[in-house]
VEXNU-271073 format. One record per residue (C-alpha): residue number from 0; chain; x, z, y. Coordinates in nm, 4 decimals. Example, Ala and Ser with C-alpha at 12.3 -4.5 7.8 and 13.67 -1.06 7.14 Angstrom:
! VEXNU-271073
(atom 0,"A",(1.2300,0.7800,-0.4500)),
(atom 1,"A",(1.3670,0.7140,-0.1060)),
//
This chain:
! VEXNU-271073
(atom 0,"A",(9.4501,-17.8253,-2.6080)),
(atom 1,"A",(9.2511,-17.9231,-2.9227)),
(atom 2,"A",(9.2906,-17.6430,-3.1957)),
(atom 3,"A",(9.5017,-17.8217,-3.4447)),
(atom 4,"A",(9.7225,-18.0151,-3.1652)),
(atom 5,"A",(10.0938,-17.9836,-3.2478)),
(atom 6,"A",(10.2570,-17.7130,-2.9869)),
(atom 7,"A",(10.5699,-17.8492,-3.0066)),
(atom 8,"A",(10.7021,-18.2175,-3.0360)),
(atom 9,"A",(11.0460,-18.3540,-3.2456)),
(atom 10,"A",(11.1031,-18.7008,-3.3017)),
(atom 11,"A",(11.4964,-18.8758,-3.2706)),
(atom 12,"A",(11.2932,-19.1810,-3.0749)),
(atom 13,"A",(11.2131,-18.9105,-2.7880)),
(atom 14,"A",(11.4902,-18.7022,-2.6261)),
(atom 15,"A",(11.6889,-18.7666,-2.9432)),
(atom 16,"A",(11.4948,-18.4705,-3.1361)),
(atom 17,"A",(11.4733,-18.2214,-2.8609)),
(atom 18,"A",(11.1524,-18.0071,-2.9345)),
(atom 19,"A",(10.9433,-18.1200,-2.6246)),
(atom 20,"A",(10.5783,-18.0267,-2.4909)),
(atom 21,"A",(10.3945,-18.3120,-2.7359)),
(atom 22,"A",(10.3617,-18.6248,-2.5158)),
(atom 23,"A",(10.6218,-18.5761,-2.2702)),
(atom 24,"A",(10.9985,-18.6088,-2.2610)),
(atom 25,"A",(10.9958,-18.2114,-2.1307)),
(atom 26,"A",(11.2248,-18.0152,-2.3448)),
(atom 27,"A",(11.0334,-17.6393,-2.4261)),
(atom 28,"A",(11.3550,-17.5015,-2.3365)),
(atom 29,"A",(11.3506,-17.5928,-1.9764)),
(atom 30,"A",(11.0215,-17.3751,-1.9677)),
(atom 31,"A",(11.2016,-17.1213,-2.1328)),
(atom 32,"A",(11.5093,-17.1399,-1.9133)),
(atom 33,"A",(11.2736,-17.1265,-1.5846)),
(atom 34,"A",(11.0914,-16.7835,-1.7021)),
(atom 35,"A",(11.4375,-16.6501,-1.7771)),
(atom 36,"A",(11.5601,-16.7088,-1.4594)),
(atom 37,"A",(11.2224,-16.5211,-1.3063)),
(atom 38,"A",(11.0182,-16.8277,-1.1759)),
(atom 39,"A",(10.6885,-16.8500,-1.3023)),
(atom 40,"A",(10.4137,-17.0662,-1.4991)),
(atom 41,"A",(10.2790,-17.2270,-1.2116)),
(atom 42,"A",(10.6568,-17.2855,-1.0526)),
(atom 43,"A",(10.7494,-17.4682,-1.3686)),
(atom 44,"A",(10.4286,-17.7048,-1.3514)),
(atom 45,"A",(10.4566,-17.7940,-1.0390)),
(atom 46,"A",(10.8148,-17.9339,-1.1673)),
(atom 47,"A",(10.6589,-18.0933,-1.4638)),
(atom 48,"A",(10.3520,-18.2422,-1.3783)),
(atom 49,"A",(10.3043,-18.4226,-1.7407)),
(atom 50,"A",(10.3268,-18.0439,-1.8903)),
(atom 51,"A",(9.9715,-17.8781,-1.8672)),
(atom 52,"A",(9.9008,-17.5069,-1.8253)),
(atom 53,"A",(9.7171,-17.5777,-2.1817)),
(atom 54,"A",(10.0606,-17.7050,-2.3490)),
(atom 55,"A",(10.2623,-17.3605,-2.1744)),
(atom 56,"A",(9.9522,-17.1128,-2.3288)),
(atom 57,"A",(9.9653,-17.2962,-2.6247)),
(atom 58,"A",(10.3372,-17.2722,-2.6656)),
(atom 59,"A",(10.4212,-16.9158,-2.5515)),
(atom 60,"A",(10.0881,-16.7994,-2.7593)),
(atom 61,"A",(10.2193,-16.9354,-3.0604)),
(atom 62,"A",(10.5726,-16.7947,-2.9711)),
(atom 63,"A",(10.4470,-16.4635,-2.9655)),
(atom 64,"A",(10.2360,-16.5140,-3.2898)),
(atom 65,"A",(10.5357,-16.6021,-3.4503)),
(atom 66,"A",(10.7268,-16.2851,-3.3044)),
(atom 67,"A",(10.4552,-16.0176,-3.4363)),
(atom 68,"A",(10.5048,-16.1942,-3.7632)),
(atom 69,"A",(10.8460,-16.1845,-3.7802)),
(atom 70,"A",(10.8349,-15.8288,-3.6665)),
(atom 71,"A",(10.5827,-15.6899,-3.9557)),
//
């Protein structure tokens, strides 16, 4: 992904606001809910072929930024 890109998409036209990987109807959730349930990366994007591995890094990288911040 470009640096800049939005991580995360949220409009009401798509999935009625659900935060989605930007230019798909995938909700970010689902990715969360399949590493929850122990299935991994590549199990999830073989699933969701519009999702790229570069939208997951760039998603769970920026989760994880977010968490050391809200941690310190």
């Amino acid at each position: 992904m470009r640096m800049g890109s939005p991580v995360v998409s949220s409009t009401p036209e798509v999935m009625g606001g659900t935060p989605v990987f930007p230019g798909t109807r995938v909700p970010v959730q689902t990715l969360l809910d399949y590493l929850e349930a122990g299935d991994t990366i590549d199990d999830f994007l073989a699933g969701f072929p519009t999702v790229t591995r570069a939208h997951v890094v760039a998603f769970l990288e920026r989760g994880a930024a977010l968490a050391v911040t809200d941690a310190a």
